[in-house]
N, C-alpha and C positions, 0 to 999 in steps of 0.2 A: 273909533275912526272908520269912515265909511270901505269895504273893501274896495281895491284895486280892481279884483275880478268882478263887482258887478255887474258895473256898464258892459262889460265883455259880454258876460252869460244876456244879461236882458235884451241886447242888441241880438244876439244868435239865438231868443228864444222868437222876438219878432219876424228876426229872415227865416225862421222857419215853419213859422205859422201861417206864412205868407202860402197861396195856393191850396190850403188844407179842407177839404170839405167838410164840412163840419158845421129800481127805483128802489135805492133805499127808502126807508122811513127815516121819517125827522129823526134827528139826534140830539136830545141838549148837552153833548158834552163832548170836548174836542176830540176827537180819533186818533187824528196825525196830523205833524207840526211840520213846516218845512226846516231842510238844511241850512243849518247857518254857514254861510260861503267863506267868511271867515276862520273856520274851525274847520270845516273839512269840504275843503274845493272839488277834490274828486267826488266825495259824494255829489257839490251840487252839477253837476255832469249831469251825473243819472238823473236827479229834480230834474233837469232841463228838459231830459227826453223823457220823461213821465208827464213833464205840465204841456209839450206837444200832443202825446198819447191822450191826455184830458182833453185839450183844447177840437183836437181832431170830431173827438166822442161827443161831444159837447154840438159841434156844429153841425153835425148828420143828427143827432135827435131833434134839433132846435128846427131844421130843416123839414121833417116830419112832422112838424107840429102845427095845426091850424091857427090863419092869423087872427090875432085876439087884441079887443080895445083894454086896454086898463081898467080893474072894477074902479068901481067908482069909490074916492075918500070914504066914505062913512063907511064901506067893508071894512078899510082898512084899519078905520080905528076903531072894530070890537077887537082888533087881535091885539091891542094893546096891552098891555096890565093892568091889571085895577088895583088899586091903592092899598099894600102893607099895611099892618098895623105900626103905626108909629110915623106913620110917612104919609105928609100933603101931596096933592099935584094941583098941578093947574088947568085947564081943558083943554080937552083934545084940540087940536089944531088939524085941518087937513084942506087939501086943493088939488085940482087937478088943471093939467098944463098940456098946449099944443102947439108946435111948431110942425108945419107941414105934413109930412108922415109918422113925427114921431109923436108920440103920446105919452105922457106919464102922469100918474097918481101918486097921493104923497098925503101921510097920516104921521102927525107926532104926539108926544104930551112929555110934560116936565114933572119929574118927585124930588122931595124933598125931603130931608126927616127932619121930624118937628124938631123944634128949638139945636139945629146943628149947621153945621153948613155941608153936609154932604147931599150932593143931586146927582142924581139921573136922568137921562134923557133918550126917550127910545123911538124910534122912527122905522116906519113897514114907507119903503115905494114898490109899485107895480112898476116895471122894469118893461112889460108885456113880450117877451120874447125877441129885444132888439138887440141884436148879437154884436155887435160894434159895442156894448157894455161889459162884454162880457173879458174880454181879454186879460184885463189885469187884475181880475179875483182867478181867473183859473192861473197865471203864471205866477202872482202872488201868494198864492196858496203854496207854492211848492219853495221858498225862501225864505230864510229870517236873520234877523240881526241883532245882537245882545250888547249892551255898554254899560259903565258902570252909572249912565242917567237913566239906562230902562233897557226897553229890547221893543220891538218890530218884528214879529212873527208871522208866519203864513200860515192858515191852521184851516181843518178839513172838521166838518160834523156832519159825521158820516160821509154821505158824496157830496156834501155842498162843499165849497171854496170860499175862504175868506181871509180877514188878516184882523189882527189882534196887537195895537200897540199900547204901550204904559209908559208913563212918567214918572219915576220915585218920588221928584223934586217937587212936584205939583199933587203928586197923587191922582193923577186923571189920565185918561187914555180911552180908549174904545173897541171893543170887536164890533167886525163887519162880516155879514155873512149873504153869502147869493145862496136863496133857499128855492127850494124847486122850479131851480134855472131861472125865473123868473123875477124873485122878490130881493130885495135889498133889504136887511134886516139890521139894525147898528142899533146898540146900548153903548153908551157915553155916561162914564163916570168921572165923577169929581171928590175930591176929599175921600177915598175911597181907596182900598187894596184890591190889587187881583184878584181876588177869592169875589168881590162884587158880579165880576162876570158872570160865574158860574151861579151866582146867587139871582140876580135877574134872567139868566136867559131865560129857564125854564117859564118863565110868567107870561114872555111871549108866544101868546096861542098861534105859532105858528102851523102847527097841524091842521088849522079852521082857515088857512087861505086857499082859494081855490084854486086848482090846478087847470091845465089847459082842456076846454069842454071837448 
């Protein structure tokens, strides 16, 4: 059952964000999880005014930062994975997109394991420093939620901000991860246990995407 105090907390993390100005190394494996609001409320307080704290830090570096076009797709799809033993994929897919100022690039590809039905599907966007994206990986990074059909976490590798949810029922879910403030990083699985996450991240050459020149 969805908490009572969410909407609460999420509305007071927006009015607060409102007016705010605003390097680790890569991590492949989760640091820290957000407070589930339902198991302990007062803790998620403190989340609130820690995902401010992020959010604040987040907009003064972002602001520092020279403005930058999105590389272009075909960067984005060497950081892809290349194909396990035991597991098909299909070709990389990628395109880039413009609406007026904003710009964004975008690289996928599908796996598969031979003769089963479990896939993956892993996707890099260039985000290119547009801060209007950013809001609900750094407030969602600091929340989570568990049922007895899955759970919906907010989870941190290292300084990035993301979320991580699963389905028992389906066995599919996803983590999403905002990786050097810039990149949009998400593994989707299917037919799959939790332990798949920790099993593809690392494949993602995220270390090889470029950071701001």
């Amino acid at each position: 059952m969805r908490s009572p105090y969410l909407p609460l907390l999420l509305a007071a993390a927006l009015a607060a964000s409102v007016g705010c100005s605003s390097s680790a190394p890569e991590s492949t494996e989760v640091t820290e999880e957000g407070v589930d609001v339902d198991k302990n409320p007062l803790g998620a307080l403190g989340a609130l005014v820690s995902a401010g704290k992020d959010l604040e830090k987040y907009q003064q570096e972002i602001e520092n930062m020279p403005a930058v076009d999105p590389v272009h797709f075909s960067e984005l799809i060497k950081v892809l994975p290349d194909v396990p033993s035991g597991w098909t994929a299909e070709d990389a897919r990628g395109e880039s997109s413009e609406m007026g100022d904003f710009k964004m690039s975008r690289a996928n590809r599908v796996y598969t394991k031979e003769g089963g039905q479990e896939r993956v599907e892993v996707s890099v966007e260039d985000w290119a420093y547009h801060q209007v994206l950013y809001l609900p990986f750094i407030m969602g990074a600091r929340f989570s939620q568990e049922t007895t059909e899955g759970y919906n976490k907010g989870i941190k590798m290292g300084e990035d901000p993301g979320r991580e949810e699963y389905q028992k029922a389906s066995q599919s879910g996803n983590r999403s991860i905002l990786a050097k403030k810039r990149y949009h990083v998400k593994v989707e699985v299917n037919n799959l246990p939790p332990s798949a996450f920790d099993e593809w991240w690392p494949r993602v050459k995220v270390g090889d995407l470029p950071s701001a020149n």
